[in-house]
N, C-alpha and C positions, 0 to 999 in steps of 0.2 A: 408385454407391459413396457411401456416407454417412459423413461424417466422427462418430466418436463425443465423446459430453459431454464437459467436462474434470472434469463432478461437484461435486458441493458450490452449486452455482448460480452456479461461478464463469464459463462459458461467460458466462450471461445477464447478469452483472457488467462483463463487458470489452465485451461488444454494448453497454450500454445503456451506458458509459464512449465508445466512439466513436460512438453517435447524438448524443448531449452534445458531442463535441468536433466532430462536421460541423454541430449545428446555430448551434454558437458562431462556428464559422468562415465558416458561409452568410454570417450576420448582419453579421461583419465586414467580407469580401468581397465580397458582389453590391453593396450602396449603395456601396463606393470604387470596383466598376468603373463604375457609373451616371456619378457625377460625373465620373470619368477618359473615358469616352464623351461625354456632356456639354460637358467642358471643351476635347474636342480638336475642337470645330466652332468657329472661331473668329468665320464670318462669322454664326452665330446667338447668340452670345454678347455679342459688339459692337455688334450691330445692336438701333436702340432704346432702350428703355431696361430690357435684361434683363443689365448687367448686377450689378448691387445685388440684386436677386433670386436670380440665381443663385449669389453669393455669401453672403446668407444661407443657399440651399438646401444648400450646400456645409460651412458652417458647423453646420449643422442636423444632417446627416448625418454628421459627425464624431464630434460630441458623444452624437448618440443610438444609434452603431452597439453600444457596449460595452452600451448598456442594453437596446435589442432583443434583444439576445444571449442576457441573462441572462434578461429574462421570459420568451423561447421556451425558456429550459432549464427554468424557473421550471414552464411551461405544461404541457409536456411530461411533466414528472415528475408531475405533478399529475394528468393523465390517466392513465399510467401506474400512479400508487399508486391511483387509484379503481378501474380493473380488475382491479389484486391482490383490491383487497380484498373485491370482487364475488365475485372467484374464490375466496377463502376464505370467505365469508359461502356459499356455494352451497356448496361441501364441507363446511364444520360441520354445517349444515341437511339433508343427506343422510346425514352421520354420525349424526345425530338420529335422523332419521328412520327409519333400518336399524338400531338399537338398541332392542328392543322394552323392555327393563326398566332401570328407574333408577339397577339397583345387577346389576352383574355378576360372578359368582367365577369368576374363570380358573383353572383346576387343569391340572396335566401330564396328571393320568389323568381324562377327562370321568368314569367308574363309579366315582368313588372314596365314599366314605362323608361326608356333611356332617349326619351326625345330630347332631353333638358343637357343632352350631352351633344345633340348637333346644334346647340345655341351660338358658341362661338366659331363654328364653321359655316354656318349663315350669314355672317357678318361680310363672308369674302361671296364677289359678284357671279364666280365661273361656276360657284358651286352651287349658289340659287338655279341656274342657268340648265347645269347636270341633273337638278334633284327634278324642274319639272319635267326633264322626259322621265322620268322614273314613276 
């Protein structure tokens, strides 16, 4: 059983709203549980001289977790818009290319009469000239 669209692209709006919000929260959450794993071994923390290291690692990690965040959403969309635009650069280009003529008249009735449109190409001499070997 397949759940149907909500339409409009808004289905694809609320997917791509929570990839953005798990990947913002990865970035916040996996490096504070690192440090909080990290910080609760005490006899490796003490021991030597790690721990001034570890406390920049710690400080490090604070600071840059908001900005990981953002360039993974940053990176993300960015992939994202490139394969839109793939996917629309490949449908125009086959829209092209299934359109044999440059200029097309759409009419409700295909047999209808478009004589009244060689009226003003009548007017010019070379083309009476063309039309009667035709």
């Amino acid at each position: 059983m397949y759940a149907q669209p909500i339409g409009k692209g808004l289905d694809v709006l609320v997917g791509t709203f929570f990839l953005l919000l798990f990947l913002f929260g990865f970035f916040l959450s996996v490096p504070t549980y690192l440090v909080i794993m990290i910080g609760d071994h005490l006899d490796w923390k003490y021991k030597k001289n790690r721990l001034i290291p570890f406390r920049g690692f710690t400080q490090k990690i604070q600071s840059m977790t908001v900005v990981m965040g953002m360039l993974s959403i940053l990176f993300m969309l960015s992939i994202a818009f490139w394969g839109i635009g793939a996917a629309v650069n490949r449908m125009a280009n086959k829209n092209i290319e299934m359109s044999p003529f440059d200029i097309m008249i759409l009419h409700k009735e295909e047999l209808a009469d478009f004589s009244w449109l060689l009226l003003p190409l009548c007017a010019d001499c070379s083309f009476k000239k063309n039309m009667k070997g035709l």
